[in-house]
N, C-alpha and C positions, 0 to 999 in steps of 0.2 A: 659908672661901671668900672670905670679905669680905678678906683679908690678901691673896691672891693675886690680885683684882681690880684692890688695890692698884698690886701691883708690876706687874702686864700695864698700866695707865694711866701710869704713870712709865716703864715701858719706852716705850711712843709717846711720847709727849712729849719721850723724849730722842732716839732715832730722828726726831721732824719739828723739832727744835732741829737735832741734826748735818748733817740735808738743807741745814735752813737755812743754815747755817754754809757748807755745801759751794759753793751757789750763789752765796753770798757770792765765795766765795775766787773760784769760777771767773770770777763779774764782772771782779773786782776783778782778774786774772792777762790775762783778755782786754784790759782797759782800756791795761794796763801794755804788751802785746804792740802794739795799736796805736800806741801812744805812741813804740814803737821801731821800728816799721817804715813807721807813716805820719807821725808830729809829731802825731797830735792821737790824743784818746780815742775821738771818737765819728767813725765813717765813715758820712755820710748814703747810703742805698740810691736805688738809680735805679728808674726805674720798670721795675713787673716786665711790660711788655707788650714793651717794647725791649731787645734781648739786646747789651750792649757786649761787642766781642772786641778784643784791642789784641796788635798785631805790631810787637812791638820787639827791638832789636839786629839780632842773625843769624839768617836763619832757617835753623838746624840740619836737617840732611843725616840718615844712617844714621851718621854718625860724631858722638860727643861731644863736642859745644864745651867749650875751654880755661875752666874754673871763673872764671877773671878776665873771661870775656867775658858779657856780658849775651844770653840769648836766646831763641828764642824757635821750640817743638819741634812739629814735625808730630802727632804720638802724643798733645798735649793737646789741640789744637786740635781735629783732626778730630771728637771725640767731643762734645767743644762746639758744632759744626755740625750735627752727627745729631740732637742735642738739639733745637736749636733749631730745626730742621723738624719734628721729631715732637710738640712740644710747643706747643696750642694756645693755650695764655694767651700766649707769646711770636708778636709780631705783625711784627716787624721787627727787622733785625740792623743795628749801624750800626759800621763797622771801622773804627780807630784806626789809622795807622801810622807809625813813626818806626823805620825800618830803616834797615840798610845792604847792604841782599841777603843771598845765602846761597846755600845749595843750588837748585838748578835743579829737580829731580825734584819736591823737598818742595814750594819753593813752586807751581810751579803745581800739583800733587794738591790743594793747599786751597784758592788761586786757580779751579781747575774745579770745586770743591764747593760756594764763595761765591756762583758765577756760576749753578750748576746749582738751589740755593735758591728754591724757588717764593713766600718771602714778600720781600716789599720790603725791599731793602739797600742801605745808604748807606755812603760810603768819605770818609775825612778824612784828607790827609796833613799830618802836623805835622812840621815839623823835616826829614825827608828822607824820600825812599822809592825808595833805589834798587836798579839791577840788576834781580833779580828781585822785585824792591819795586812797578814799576809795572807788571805785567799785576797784583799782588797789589791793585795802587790799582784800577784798571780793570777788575778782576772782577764791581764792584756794579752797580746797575741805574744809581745816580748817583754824582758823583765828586765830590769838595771838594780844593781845595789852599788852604792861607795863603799869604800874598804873600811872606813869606819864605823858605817851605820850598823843597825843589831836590830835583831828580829826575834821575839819570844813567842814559845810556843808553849801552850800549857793548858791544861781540863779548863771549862767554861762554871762561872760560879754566877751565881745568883744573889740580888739584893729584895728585900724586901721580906715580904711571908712567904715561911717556906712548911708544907705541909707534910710530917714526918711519916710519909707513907708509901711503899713501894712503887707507885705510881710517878711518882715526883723524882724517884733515881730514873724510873724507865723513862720517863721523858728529859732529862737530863743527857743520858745515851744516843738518843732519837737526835735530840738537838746538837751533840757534840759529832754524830756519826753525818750529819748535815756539813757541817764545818770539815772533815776530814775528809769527806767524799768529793766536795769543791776543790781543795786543795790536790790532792791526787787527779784531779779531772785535768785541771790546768796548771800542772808545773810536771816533773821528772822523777817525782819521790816517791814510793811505792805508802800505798797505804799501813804498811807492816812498822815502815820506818817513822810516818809522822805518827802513830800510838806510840813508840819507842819515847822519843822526842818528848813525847806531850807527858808520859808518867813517871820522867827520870826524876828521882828523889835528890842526886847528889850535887846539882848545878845552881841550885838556888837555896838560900840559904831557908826564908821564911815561906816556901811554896813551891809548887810541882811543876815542873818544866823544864824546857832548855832554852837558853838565850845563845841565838847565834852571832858569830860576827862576819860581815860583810863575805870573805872569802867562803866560809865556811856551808852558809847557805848555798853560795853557789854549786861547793862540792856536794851538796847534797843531793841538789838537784831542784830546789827551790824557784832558787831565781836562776835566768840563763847565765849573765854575765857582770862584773865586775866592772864599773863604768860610771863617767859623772854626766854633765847639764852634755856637753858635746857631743861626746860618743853616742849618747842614749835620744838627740836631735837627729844626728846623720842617718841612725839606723829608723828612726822613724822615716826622715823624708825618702830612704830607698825604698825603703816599705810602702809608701805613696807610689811612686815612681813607678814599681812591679805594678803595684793594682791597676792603676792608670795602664798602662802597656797592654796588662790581663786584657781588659775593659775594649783597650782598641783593637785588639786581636776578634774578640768576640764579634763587638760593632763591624769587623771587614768579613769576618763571615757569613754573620746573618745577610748584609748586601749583598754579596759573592749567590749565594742561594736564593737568594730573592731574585738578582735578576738570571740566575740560572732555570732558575722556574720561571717565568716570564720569558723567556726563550722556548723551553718546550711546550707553554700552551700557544703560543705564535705557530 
């Protein structure tokens, strides 16, 4: 019996040796995978109350972007939104952007999901955010641009078959007054001003629009403020901070009431 006690203690031991071995290697295989995909071993975590989402390149349609292009698909995001309303530790969403448009349909379906989010969301464009990039910037409750980045705004064009019949401008209109109506909903810009914006001939050489820069949107009334990674964190987490606060004011009322009615059926 003693002989077989044996080998049952030398089988564990080799069983929690091979785990060990195992989580080694998986260390050691993770470390190398960041090495190659970020430059460094170790990727510090953000805080888990703030949920970052970052829209970059193209924002992909029902059709698959070209493998050479960088982008960035309705079908991941969305599920990432659902999350982060349903999910209570997550207290605030703060959105990254450096696009160059995309699909019209896709983006706004996530542009009205960002905007419909009942917890505080903050919007940072870095580098560009255009086309359908800024109702995407203009979705959150607040907006950041750098002074460098640029934002174009211009008529919505179509790929593919296009049928040369009245019908086909009037939904053209439909769909461009879809895009114009969001942006006016959620930023400072009269609707008078983004038509202006959107049919100026003389700002672009090969095509109709205006490209703003960083300041400029702001004066418009686009975005609220002029601001990088810092500014556009602090004003998120005050913006936690209030709701939180809202939230316990509430919470001390409805108790206040509860046991004030519970007093007068006594």
């Amino acid at each position: 019996m003693e002989y077989y006690k044996d080998i049952d203690s030398k089988l564990e031991d080799m069983e929690i040796e091979n785990s060990k071995k195992t989580k080694i290697k998986v260390n050691k295989n993770s470390k190398l995978d960041n090495i190659k995909e970020m430059g460094t071993q170790n990727i510090p975590s953000s805080s888990n109350n703030i949920q970052s989402l970052t829209i970059i390149g193209h924002v992909e349609g029902h059709s698959v972007s070209p493998p050479q292009k960088k982008s960035t698909k309705y079908e991941h995001i969305i599920p990432q939104l659902i999350a982060v309303e349903q999910n209570d530790s997550v207290e605030g969403l703060f959105v990254i952007l450096n696009t160059v448009g995309g699909d019209v349909e896709a983006g706004l379906a996530i542009a009205e999901m960002i905007n419909s989010l009942s917890k505080p969301t903050v919007s940072l464009v870095l580098g560009g955010s255009h086309s359908i990039g800024v109702p995407l910037a203009t979705s959150c409750d607040y907006s950041f641009i750098v002074p460098t980045a640029t934002m174009t705004i211009h008529p919505i064009r179509m790929n593919g078959l296009v049928i040369g019949v009245p019908q086909t401008f009037k939904y053209f209109q439909k769909m461009q007054e879809r895009i114009v109506d969001f942006i006016t909903r959620t930023s400072k810009i009269s609707r008078e001003k983004v038509l202006e914006l959107m049919n100026e001939t003389d700002e672009i050489a090969n095509d109709i629009g205006t490209i703003l820069i960083g300041k400029k949107a702001v004066e418009l009334g686009i975005i609220d403020e002029i601001g990088g990674l810092n500014t556009a964190l602090n004003k998120l987490n005050e913006m936690v901070r209030k709701n939180k606060e809202g939230k316990d004011i509430v919470n001390i009322n409805k108790d206040s009431d509860g046991s004030n009615s519970g007093d007068n059926n006594k």
